[in-house]
DOROKOL-964874 format. One record per residue: residue in three letters; x, y, z negated of N, C-alpha, C in turn. Coordinates in steps of 0.1 Angstrom, whole numbers, plus 5000, padded with zeros to 4 digits. Last residue first. Layout:
ALAXYZXYZXYZ...
//
This chain:
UNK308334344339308234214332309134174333UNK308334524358309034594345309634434338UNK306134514376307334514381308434484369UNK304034534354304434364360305234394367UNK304534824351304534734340305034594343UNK303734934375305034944368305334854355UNK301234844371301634804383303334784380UNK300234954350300234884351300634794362UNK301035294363301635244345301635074345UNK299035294382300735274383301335274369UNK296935274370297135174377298635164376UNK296335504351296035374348296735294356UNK296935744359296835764342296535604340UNK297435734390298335774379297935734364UNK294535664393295435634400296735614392UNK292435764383292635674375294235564380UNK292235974395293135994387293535874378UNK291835924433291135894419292035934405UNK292935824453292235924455291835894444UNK292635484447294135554452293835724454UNK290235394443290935414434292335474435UNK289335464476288535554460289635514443UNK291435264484290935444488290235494476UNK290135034476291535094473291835214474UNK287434994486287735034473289335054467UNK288735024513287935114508287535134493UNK290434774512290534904516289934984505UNK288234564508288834594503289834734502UNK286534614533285634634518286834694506UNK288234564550287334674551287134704537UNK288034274544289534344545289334514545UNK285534194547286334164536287734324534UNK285734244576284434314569285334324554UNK287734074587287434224593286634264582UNK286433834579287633874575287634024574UNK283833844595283833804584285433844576UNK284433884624283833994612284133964601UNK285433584630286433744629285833834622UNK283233434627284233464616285533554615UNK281633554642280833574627282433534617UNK283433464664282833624661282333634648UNK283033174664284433274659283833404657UNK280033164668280533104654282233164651UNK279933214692279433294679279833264667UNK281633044704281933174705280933244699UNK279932814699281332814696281932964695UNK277032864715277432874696278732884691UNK278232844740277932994734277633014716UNK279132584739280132694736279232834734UNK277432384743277932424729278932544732UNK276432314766275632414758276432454742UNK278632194775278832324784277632394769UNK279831954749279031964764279132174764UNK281131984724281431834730280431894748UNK283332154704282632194715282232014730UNK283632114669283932054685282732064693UNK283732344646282632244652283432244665UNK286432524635285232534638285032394647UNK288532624611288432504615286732524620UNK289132944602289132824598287832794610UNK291933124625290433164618290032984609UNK294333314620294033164621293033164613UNK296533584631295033554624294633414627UNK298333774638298533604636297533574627UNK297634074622297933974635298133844629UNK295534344616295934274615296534144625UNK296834694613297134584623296934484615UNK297834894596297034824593296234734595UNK300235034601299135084607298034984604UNK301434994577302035104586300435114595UNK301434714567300834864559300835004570UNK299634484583300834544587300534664576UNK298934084575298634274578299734364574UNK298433824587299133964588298934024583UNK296233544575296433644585297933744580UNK293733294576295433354573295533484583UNK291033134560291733214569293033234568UNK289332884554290532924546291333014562UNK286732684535287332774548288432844545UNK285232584516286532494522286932604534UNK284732844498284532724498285632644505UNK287433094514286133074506285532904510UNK290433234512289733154508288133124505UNK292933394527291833424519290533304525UNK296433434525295433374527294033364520UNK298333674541297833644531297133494537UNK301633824549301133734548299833664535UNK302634184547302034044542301133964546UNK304534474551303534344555303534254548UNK305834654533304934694540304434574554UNK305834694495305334584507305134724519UNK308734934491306834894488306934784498UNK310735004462310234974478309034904477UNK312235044441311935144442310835104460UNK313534834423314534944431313835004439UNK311734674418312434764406312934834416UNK310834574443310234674439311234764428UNK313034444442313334494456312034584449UNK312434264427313434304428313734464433UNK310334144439309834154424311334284424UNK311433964461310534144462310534174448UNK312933784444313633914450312834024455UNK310633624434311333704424311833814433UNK309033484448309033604450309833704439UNK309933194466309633234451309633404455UNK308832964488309533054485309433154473UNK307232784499307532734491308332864484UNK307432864528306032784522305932794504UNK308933144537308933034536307532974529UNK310333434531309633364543309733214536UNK311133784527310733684520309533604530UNK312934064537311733974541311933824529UNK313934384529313934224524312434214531UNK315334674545314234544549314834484539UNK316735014540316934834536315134754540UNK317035264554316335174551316835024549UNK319435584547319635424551318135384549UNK319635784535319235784549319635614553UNK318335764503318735814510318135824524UNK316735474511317235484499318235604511UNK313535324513314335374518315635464510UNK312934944518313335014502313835194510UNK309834734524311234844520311634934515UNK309534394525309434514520310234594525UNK307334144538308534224539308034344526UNK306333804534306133904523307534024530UNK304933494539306033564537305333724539UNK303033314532304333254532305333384536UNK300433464512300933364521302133314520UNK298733534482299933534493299833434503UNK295233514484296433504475297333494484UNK292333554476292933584482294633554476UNK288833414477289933414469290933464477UNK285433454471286433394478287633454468UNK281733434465283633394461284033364469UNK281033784476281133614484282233614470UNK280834064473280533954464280133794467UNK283734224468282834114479281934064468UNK284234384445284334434456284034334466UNK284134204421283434334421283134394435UNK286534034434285133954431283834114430UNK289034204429288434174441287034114440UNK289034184404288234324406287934294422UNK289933904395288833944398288234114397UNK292633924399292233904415290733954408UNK295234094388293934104381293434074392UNK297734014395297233954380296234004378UNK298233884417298933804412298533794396UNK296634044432296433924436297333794426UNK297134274430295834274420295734114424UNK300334294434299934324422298634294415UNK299134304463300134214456300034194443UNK297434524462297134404469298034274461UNK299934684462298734684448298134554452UNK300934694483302034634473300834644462UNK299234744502300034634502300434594489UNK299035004495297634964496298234814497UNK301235144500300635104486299935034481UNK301135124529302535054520301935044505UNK299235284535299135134540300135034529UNK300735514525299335464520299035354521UNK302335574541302735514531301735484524UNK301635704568302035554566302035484556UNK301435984569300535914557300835764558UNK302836064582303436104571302236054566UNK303135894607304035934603303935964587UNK300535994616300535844614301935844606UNK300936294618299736264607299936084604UNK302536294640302936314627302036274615UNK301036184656302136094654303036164643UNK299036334666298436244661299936174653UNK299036674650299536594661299436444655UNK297236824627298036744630298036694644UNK295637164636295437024636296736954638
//
């Protein structure tokens, strides 16, 4: 049996794939996400984006930050061979609009900003207030789940190699 901190160690990079495809199905194919929730919602970058590159025995970080910020240098920073391994997303449904982290490495999500809930005006409104965040922390949590897991069956799949990374390599290539 793996020791817990080798086995986190040497499958990390799955989280890192599972990022940078994320990237890639958000920028040009989002509706396979629609197949996989079937809420519309929408997911699309946030404001900032790390990558890395390990090259040899050196690691290089690019972070990319800002509101406004163009993503050509990850675009970059993939040709040379490096995966997301955090991002800033934001995922969308009707007028609600989450944000969050997620980490590839252990798949942490943090700085979660749930959307805009009902003012708590007397003592009886908070136990709906605190159901109403719970239905919306699952609600992300469940999404982000869903998505995974159809990532896992196509990442464990041959359609892995003979389809995806040809076209993954391809919009890096562009």
């Amino acid at each position: 049996m793996l020791d817990i901190s080798v086995a986190y160690n040497r499958y990390k990079f799955i989280g890192y794939e599972f990022l940078t495809w994320m990237w890639y199905v958000i920028e040009h194919d989002s509706a396979q996400l629609n197949h996989v929730i079937p809420e519309n919602i929408n997911f699309t970058i946030g404001n900032r984006i790390m990558l890395q590159n390990a090259v040899h025995d050196a690691v290089e970080t690019i972070t990319i930050k800002g509101d406004d910020a163009g993503l050509e240098e990850g675009v970059l920073a993939l040709k040379k061979g490096a995966l997301v391994t955090e991002i800033h997303l934001r995922v969308t449904e009707a007028e609600k609009e989450w944000q969050l982290t997620l980490k590839g490495e252990s798949m942490n999500i943090s700085n979660l900003r749930l959307p805009e809930t009902g003012q708590i005006e007397n003592r009886d409104d908070v136990e709906g207030a605190v159901l109403e965040k719970i239905f919306l922390y699952e609600k992300i949590v469940g999404w982000m789940d869903a998505v995974y897991d159809f990532f896992l069956k196509i990442r464990f799949s041959p359609e892995w190699h003979d389809v995806i990374i040809p076209h993954i390599k391809k919009w890096i290539l562009q």
